[in-house]
C-alpha positions in Angstrom: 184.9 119.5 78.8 184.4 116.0 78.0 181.0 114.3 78.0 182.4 110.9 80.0 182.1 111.3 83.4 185.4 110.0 84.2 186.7 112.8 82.1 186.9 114.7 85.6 186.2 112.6 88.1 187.0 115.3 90.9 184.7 118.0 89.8 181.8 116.3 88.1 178.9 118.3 86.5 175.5 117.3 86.4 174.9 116.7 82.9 177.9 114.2 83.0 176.9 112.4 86.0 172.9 112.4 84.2 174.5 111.0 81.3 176.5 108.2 82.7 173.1 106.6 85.0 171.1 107.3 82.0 173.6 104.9 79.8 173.5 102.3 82.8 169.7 102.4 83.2 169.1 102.3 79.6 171.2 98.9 79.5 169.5 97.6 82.5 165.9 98.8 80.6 166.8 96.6 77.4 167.9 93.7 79.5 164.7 93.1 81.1 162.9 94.2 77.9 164.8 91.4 75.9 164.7 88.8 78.7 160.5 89.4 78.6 160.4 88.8 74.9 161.8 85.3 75.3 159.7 84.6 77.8 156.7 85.8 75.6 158.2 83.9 72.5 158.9 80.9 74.4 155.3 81.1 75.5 154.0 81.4 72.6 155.8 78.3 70.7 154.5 76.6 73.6 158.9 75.4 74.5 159.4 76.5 78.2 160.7 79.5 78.7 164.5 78.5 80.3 165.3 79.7 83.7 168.6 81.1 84.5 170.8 79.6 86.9 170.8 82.4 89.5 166.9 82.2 89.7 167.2 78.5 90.7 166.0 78.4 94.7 168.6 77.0 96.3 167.7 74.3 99.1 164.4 73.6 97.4 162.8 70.3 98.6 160.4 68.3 96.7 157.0 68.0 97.4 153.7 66.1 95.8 150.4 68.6 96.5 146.8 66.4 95.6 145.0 69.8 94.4 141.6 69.5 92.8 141.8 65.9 92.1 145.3 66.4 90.4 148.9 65.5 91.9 151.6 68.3 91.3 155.0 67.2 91.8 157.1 70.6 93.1 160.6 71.5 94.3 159.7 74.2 96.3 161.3 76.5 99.2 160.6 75.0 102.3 159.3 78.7 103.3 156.8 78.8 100.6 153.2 78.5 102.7 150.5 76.8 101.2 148.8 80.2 99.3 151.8 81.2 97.7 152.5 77.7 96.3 148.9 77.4 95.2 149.1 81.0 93.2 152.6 81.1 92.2 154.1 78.1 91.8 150.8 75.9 90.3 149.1 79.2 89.4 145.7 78.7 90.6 144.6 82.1 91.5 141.4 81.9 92.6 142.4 81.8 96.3 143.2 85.3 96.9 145.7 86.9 99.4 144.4 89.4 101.3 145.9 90.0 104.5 148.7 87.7 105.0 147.9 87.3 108.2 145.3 84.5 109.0 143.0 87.6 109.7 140.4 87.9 106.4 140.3 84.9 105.1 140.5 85.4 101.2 142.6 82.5 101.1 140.7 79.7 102.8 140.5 76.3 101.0 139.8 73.1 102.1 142.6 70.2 103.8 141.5 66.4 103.8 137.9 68.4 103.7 138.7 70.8 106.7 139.3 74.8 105.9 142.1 76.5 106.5 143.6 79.8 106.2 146.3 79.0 103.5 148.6 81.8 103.9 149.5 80.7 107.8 150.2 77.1 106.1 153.4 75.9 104.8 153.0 73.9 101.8 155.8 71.0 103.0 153.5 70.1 105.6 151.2 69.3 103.3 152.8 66.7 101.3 150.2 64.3 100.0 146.9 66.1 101.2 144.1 66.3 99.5 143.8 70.1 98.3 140.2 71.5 97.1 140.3 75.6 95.8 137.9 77.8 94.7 138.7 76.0 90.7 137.7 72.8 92.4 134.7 73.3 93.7 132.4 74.1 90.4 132.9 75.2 86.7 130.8 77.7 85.7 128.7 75.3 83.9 127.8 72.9 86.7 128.3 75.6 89.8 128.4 74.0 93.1 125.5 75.0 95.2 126.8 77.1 97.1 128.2 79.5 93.8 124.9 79.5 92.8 123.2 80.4 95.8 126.0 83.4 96.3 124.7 84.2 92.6 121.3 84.6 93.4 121.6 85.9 96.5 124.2 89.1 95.5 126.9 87.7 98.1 129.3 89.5 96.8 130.4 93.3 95.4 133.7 93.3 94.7 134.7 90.1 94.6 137.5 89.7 96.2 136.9 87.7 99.7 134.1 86.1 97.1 136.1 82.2 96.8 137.3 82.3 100.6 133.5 83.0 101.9 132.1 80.4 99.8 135.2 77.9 100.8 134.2 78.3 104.5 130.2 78.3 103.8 130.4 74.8 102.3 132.8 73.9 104.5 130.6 74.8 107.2 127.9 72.6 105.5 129.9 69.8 107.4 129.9 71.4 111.0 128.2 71.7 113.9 126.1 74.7 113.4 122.6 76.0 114.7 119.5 77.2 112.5 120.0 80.5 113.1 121.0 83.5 111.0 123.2 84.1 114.1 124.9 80.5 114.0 126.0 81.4 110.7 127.7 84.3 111.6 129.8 83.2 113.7 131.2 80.5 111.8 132.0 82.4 109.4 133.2 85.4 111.4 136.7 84.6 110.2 135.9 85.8 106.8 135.8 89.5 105.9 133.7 91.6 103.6 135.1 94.8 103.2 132.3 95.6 101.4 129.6 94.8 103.9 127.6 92.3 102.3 127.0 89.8 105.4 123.6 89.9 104.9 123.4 88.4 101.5 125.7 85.9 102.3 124.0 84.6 105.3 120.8 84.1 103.2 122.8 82.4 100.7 124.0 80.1 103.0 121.2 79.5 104.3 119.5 78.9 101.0 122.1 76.1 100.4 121.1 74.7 104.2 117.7 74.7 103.6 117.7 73.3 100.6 120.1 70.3 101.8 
């Protein structure tokens, strides 16, 4: 019997029909392998790596975003919300997606000085704002206070809801809010610790308010 599958295509065996996928997925394999070593060449000869045709998004609109001082000039899908744009498209990662869902906060940042939860935000409505992340708030030589108070103070384990808690603790610098450990709470009950470390970053914020 013949080893191509089309030898036979009414009674096909198993080791025919193995060795025909196996051919297509081995092409497939070697496409993607060789279309990640241009990008990785491209990369590293510092040339732009050049993006085919059929990756081009098609009704994408342009759009200025003022992020951290700096203007990026996008074409973006008008779907996009403000988090992904922010990770994927300008690739500042430090606002982290959690939940998706405007529930955990990970990916609060700061609007014309407000905070919002980034991922319920589409990024065309915010042609033009001024945009302040996580990277924008301190460099780890000259940490905002807040960073450093969360340093001291072990507000964090994990890290992960880390840049969304302190983006809504010095956001909530600027708000109404009583003295007490209680007051804190729940302005920043929109924030979740999945590791339970409310504690520490109450004191932390408080550390910052006291010393204000």
């Amino acid at each position: 019997m013949s080893g191509d599958l089309s030898a036979n295509p009414s009674n096909p065996t198993r080791r025919n029909f193995l060795k025909a996928t196996s051919g297509s997925a081995a092409a497939a394999m070697f496409g993607q392998t060789a279309m990640a070593h241009m990008s990785e060449a491209a990369e590293l000869s510092g040339t732009p790596a050049t993006q085919p045709d059929q990756f081009e998004i098609a009704g994408a609109v342009p759009i200025t975003l003022q992020i951290n001082g700096q203007p990026h000039s996008l074409k973006i899908d008008p779907r996009s919300t403000l988090l992904d744009c922010i990770r994927e498209t300008v690739a500042l990662t430090g606002t982290k997606k959690g939940c998706d869902h405007g529930q955990c906060g990970a990916c609060t940042v700061h609007v014309n000085g407000r905070r919002v939860n980034s991922c319920l935000s589409l990024a065309l409505l915010h042609d033009g704002d001024e945009i302040t992340t996580i990277e924008g708030l301190g460099m780890p030589d000259a940490l905002h206070p807040m960073q450093s108070a969360f340093v001291e103070c072990d507000g964090y384990q994990c890290g992960y809801c880390t840049s969304g808690q302190i983006m809504s603790a010095v956001a909530l610098l600027n708000e109404p809010c009583g003295p007490a450990d209680a007051d804190v709470k729940e302005l920043m009950s929109g924030n979740i610790c999945r590791c339970g470390a409310y504690a520490n970053i109450v004191a932390a914020i408080q550390q910052v308010r006291q010393n204000a």
